[in-house]
N, C-alpha and C positions, 0 to 999 in steps of 0.2 A: 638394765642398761641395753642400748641398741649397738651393736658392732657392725663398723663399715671400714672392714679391711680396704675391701676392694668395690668398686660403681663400674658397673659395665657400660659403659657407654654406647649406645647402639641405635643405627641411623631406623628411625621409624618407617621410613620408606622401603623397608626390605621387609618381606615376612619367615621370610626365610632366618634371615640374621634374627628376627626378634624368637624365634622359638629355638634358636640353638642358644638363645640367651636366656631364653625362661626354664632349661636345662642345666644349665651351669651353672659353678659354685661360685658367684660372684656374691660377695651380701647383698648390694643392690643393683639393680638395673634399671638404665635411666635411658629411656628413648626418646631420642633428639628430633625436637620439630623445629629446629633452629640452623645452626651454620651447615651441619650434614645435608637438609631439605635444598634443594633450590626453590624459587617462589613457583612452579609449574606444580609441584609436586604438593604442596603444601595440606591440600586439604584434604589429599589420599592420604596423608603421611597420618596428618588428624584422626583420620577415621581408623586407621592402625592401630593408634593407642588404644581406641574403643574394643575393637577387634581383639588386641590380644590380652584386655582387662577381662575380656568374657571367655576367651579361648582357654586360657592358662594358668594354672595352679601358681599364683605367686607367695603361698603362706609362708616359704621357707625364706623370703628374699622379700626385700625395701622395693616397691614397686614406684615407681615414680617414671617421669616425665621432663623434660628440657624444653619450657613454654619458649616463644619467639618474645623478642624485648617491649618494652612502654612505645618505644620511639616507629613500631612496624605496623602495619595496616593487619598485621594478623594475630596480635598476640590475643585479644580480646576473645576471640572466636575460638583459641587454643580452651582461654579458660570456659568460656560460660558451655560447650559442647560438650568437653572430655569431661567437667564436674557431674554434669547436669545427666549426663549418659551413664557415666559409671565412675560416681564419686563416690563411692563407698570402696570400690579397687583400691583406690589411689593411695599410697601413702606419703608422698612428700611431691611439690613441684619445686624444679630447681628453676629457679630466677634469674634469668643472664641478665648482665650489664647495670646491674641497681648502680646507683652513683652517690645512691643520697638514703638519708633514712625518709624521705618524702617519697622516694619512688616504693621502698618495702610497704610504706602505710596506701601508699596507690592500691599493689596487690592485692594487700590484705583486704580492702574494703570490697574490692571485687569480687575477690575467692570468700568472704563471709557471704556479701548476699546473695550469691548463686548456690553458698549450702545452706542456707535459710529457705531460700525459696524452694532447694529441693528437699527439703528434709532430711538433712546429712548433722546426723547427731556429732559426729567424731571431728573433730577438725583435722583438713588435713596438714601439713607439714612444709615448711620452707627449708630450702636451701640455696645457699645465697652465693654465686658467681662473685667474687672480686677478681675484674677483670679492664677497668679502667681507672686509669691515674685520679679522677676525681674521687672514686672508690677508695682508692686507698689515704687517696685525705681523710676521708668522712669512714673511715672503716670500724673505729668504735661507734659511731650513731647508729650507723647498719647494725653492727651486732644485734644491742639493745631495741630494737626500733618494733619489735615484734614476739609477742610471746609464742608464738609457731614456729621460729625459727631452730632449727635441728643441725644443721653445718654451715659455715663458712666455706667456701671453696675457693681457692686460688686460680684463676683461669691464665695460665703464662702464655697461650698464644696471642688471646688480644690483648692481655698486659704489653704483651713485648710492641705489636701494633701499636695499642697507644701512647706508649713514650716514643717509637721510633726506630726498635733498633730489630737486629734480625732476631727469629726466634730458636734459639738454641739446639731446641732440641731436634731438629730438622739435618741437625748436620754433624754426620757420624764419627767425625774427628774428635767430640763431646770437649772441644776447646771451650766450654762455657767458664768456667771459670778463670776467674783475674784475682791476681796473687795468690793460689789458694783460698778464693771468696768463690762461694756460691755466688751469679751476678744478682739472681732473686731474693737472696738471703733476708734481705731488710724488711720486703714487703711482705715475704715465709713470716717473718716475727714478728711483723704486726697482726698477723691474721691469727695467729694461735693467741698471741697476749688479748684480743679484741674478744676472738671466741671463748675462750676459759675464763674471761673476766661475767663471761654472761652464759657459765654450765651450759656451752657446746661445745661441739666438735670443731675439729680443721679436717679439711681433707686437701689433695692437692691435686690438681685437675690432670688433664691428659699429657701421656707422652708419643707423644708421633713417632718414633722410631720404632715402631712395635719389635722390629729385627733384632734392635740392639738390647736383646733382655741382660746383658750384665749394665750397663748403663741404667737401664732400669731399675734393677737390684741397687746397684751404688747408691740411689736417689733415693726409693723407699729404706733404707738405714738411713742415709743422713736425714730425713725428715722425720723418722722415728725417733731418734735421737733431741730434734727438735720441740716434740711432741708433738708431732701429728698423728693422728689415729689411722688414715687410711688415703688409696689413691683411686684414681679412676684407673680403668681400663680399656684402650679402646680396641683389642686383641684379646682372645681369649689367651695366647700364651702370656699375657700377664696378668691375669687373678692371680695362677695358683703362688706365681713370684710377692704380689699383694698381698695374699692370705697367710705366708709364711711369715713373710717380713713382719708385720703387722699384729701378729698373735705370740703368746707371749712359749718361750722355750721351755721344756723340762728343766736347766736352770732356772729359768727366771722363776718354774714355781717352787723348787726346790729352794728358793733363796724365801721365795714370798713368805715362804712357813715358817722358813726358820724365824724372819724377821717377827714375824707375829707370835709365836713361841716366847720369844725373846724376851719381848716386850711386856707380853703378857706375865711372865715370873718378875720381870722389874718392878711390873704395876703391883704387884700384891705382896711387896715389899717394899714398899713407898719411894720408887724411884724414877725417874721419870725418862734416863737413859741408860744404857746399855751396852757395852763392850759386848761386842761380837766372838772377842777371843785371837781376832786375825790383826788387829789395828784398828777396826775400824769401829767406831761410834754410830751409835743408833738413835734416832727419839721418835716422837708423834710424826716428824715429817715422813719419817720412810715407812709407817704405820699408814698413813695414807696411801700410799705407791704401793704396799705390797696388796692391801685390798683391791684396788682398781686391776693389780693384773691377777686376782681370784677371780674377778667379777669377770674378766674379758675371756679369762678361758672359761669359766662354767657356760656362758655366754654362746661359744663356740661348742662347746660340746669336751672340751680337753677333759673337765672333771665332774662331778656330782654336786 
């Protein structure tokens, strides 16, 4: 299994910020040739990617890239350059703004014939921006739309953009919520029930206030909670708050074993659940749950 606590997000146009990123314990890091770039910058920012696919040891971290959208004069040149130069680097490109499962199979036909033509055995990897209200109509066709695709990501700035209203996390009063709702809540839970309906990830895009790392904190629990598996970064003081949240506690594996313990003496006395001993009731479904958090910390390194 791939773990993506945390996506460092990090503007391509800096060389500087891309090697203090190719340093860091982020799982991935994803260099922005999109809203970060302005259009001057664009094709230096390009050649960066190439630059630090050759520079930089990324074995330990998801190496990827933030292509510019279908709808700009420059996305095209993002992919057939950065593939074509050093597509064997590459582990996932993240996809802003898809709106439809027409635009994922756009991609996809792109990103095949540019690693056909270069000889790129591996395919690489999508992830997929929900970040406009059409998006989220069409968000299970996205899911499904592409056997490469690797995460969903929720992008709340231009979400907030395209319905209209301010974006939250810009403003350190953290009044985003109404009645005790998260105001994203709904489109959070389409994107995990879209992605787990088609064995991927959620992750959940950036948060602006880099300052306000207890607000940050707050947000990664309740989305863990959600199930989401991880968040972006666009500060390094928020990995390590990503990597904690997001990985599983000496609890959680202390419970994980028992649960599997448990079950396992239930199974080979033909039973198929389990009294815990505390109140609580056990079966296949929490058999499931305690494997995935074995797998996530072996994963990370927690255990053997």
């Amino acid at each position: 299994m791939t773990v993506r606590r945390s996506t460092l997000s990090t503007p391509a146009s800096d060389r500087q910020m891309i090697e203090k990123a190719s340093e860091s314990d982020a799982d991935t890091v994803a260099l922005d040739l999109e809203d970060a770039i302005v259009p001057a910058k664009k094709e230096a920012a390009r050649k960066n990617v190439i630059w630090a696919a050759r520079e930089f040891d990324w074995s330990d971290k998801i190496f990827s890239f933030r292509a510019n959208g279908l709808d700009t004069p420059w996305f095209y040149r993002d992919f057939i350059t950065i593939i074509e130069e050093v597509g064997r680097e590459i582990d996932t490109i993240v996809l802003p703004k898809a709106k439809s499962a027409a635009d994922v199979h756009a991609f996809e036909q792109l990103v095949s014939s540019i690693e056909e033509n270069a000889g790129l055995e591996d395919a690489i990897g999508f992830e997929i921006l929900i970040e406009e209200t059409e998006a989220a109509q069409n968000v299970d066709e996205i899911a499904a739309a592409s056997d490469r695709t690797e995460t969903l990501i929720f992008g709340p700035g231009d979400y907030s953009a395209s319905i209209g209203v301010d974006h939250s996390d810009t403003r350190r009063d953290q009044s985003d919520d109404v009645g005790g709702l998260d105001e994203w809540y709904y489109i959070r839970k389409r994107i995990i029930i879209a992605a787990r309906s088609n064995d991927i990830e959620a992750i959940d895009g950036a948060y602006t206030d880099f300052g306000d790392t207890d607000g940050y904190r707050d947000l990664c629990l309740r989305l863990a909670k959600m199930g989401y598996t991880g968040k972006w970064a666009i500060h390094p003081v928020q990995i390590e708050i990503a990597n904690d949240v997001f990985a599983p506690s000496n609890e959680d594996l202390e419970h994980a074993r028992t649960v599997l313990d448990s079950l396992d003496r239930a199974e080979k006395e033909g039973r198929g659940a389990v009294d815990m001993g505390d109140g609580m009731l056990i079966d296949v479904a929490h058999r499931r749950h305690a494997k995935r958090t074995l797998e996530i910390a072996r994963e990370i390194g927690m255990i053997d």
